[in-house]
C-alpha positions, 0 to 999 in steps of 0.5 A, a space after each residue: 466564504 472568507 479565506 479563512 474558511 476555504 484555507 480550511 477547506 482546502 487544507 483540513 488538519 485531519 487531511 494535512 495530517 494524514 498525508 504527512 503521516 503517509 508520507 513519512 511512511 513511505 519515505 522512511 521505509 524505502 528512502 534507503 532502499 532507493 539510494 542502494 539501488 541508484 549505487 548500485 547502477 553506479 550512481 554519483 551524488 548528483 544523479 541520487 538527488 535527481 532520483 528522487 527529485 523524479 519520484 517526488 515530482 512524479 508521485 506528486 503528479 499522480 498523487 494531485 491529479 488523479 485525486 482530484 480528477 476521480 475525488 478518491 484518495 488515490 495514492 500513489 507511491 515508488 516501488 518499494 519491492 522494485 527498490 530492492 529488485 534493482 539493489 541486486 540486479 543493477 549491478 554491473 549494468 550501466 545506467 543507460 541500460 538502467 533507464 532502458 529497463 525503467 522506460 521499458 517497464 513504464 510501457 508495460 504497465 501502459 500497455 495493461 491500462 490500456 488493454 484493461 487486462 489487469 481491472 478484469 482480473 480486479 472486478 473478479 476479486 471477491 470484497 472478503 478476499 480484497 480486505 483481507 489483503 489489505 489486513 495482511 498488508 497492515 498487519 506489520 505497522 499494527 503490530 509495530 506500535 506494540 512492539 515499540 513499546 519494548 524498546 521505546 516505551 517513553 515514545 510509543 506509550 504517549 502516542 497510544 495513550 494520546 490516541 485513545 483519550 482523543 478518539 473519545 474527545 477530539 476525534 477528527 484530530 486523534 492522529 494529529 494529538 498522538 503524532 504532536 504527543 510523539 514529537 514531544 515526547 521523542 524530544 524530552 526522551 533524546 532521540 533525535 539527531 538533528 546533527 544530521 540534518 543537512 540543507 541541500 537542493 535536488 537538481 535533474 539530470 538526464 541520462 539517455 536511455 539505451 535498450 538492451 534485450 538482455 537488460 530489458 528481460 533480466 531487470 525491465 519485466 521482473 520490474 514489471 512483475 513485481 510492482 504489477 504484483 506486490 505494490 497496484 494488486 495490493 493498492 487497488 485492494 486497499 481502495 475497494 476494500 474501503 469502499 472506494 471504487 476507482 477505474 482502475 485502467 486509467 489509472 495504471 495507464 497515467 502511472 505508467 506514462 509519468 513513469 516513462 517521462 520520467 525515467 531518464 531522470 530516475 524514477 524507475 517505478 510508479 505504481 498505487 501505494 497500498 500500506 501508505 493510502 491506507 492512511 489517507 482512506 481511513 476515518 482518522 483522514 476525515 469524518 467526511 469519506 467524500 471529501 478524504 481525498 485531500 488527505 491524497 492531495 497533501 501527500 501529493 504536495 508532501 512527496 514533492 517537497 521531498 523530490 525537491 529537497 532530496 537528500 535533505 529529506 533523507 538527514 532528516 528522516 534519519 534524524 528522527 526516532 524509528 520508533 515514532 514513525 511507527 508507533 504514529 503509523 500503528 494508530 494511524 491506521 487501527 481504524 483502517 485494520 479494524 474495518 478490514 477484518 471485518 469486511 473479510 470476515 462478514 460472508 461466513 462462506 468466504 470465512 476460510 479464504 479471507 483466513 487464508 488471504 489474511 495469514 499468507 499476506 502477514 506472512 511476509 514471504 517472498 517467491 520468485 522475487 514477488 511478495 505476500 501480497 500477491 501469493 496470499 491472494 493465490 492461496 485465498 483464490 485457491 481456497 475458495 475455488 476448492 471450497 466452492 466445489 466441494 459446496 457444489 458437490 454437495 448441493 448436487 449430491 442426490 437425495 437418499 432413496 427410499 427403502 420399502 419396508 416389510 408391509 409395503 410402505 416406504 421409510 426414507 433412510 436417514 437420522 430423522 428415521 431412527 430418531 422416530 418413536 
């Protein structure tokens, strides 16, 4: 094989791209919930940077590793519903007592791939159930790219009309089109602002980890909670709903280890992506679904090039149009939304729970401090548990007795009988 074919093997435009994409995702949605957080533990410029220098290098561990060691697109990301957690309850709490809650929720989720708890929870999920969540997740970058079109019709427009002429003509590249299509058309249209952009290079700092009972149960284990909830839930969902079968205890076990290395550096969660694997499980990653855990690897890659370069990532992301970072995310994973509904609507008797999973989980609500995911899946659950007894009721019910008629002979109660001549 010459080295022009193994780069293409290795570096697929259709993997790069979706990894690419999946990480702009991920970083533009929740970079600046990462940065209130780390203030909010009282965080000066240095420790920020070294924050997210830990999650890339983090992410980009697991991301690599865990994708090439199971050949599945496992993606792995910060926790996003964790960010905001911390945003509001750090405050006040020094960041050695931070790092302590960070340490301590990392050995929680250890502790549930070790035991294996969480994968039997999981191998009781039904499939119509599991894509319908993941449906639910997705909803909102769907329905994105159409709402974009209100207020930035002159990006979000060319990155649809782009997508679907390459479906059709080219379409192991269509996301790679659209996302070029964006790009251009966000330039011609002025909405960058690359004024902000601004060169500067992360470096680690450690910070000491101090265990206080009290840090430890008001911010270690709702940590916990929520990431076990509303960010591994979903990311498993995602996988399977995909068709991709992963064990799931290893991988929360290496999660929760790089997590707890890590902590003192910053990263105070690790957990499976749900909304941004999707992008890289989908078929616009790679015609070849044996072979889109690529797509994984190059977000991998990606994630460390923004733990390295920190807050220059972060310039740029604001840089660049909102709206092509969702309208490029709403094509990227139409396919992705399509196959979920189907999946969950396939199994007429699991119909009116995946219904149910799927509106709960687009929903958006938040109980208790956990997301939609995690409720939306109770409520399909609850359904389909109250749905299948009131089927076993009637499958058990007896069958009508037979009344004897005037002459002796026997005439079963019931339609049929009326119906008869």
């Amino acid at each position: 094989m010459s080295p022009f074919a193994r780069i293409r093997a290795a570096a697929p435009p259709s993997a790069v791209a979706a990894g690419l994409i999946a990480v702009t995702v991920g970083v533009t949605s929740a970079a600046a919930l990462v940065f209130t957080a780390a203030r909010a533990a009282g965080a000066d410029a240095r420790e920020i940077s070294s924050w997210m220098l830990a999650l890339g290098v983090g992410i980009a561990v697991t991301c690599v590793g865990l994708s090439l060691r199971y050949k599945v697109p496992v993606v792995t990301s910060w926790s996003t519903p964790g960010a905001a957690l911390l945003a509001t309850s750090l405050s006040g709490v020094s960041m050695e007592k931070a790092v302590g809650a960070f340490v301590f929720s990392a050995v929680l989720i250890m502790v549930s791939g070790l035991t294996g708890w969480f994968a039997r929870v999981m191998d009781r999920i039904p499939v119509p159930l599991a894509s319908a969540l993941l449906g639910g997740v997705l909803l909102d970058f769907g329905t994105g790219l159409f709402s974009q079109m209100g207020g930035s019709f002159a990006i979000a427009f060319p990155v649809f009309v782009l997508y679907l002429l390459a479906r059709r003509l080219l379409p192991r590249y269509a996301v790679v089109v659209a996302l070029g299509g964006g790009v251009v058309a966000s330039v011609l249209a002025g909405g960058w602002h690359l004024e902000r952009v601004r060169l500067s290079f992360a470096q680690p700092v450690f910070t000491a980890p101090e265990f206080d009972w009290k840090v430890l149960i008001s911010v270690g284990v709702p940590l916990f909670v929520v990431t076990m909830a509303s960010q591994n839930l979903p990311g498993v969902a995602v996988l399977r709903g995909s068709g991709y079968e992963v064990p799931v205890s290893p991988v929360l076990t290496w999660t929760g280890a790089a997590q707890a290395v890590l902590a003192p550096f910053g990263a105070f969660g690790l957990n499976l992506a749900a909304m941004t694997a999707a992008i890289c499980t989908g078929d616009a990653a790679h015609p070849d679904r044996q072979r889109r855990y690529l797509a994984a690897v190059w977000a991998g890659v990606f994630y460390l090039c923004v733990g390295l370069l920190g807050a220059t990532v972060a310039s740029l992301l604001t840089a660049m149009p909102h709206a092509l970072v969702l309208a490029v995310a709403g094509v990227g994973l139409l396919a992705t939304i399509e196959a979920s509904l189907a999946s969950a609507l396939s199994d007429p008797a699991a119909r009116e729970a995946a219904v149910v999973t799927f509106l709960a989980t687009a929903s958006g609500v938040t109980l208790l401090g956990i997301g939609s995911a995690f409720w939306g899946l109770l409520a399909g659950v609850l359904t389909s548990v109250i749905a299948s007894a009131g089927w076993r009721r009637r499958a058990c019910a007896p069958a009508p007795q037979p009344v004897t008629a005037a002459g002796g002979s026997s005439v079963r109660q019931g339609p049929s009988s009326a119906a008869r001549p």
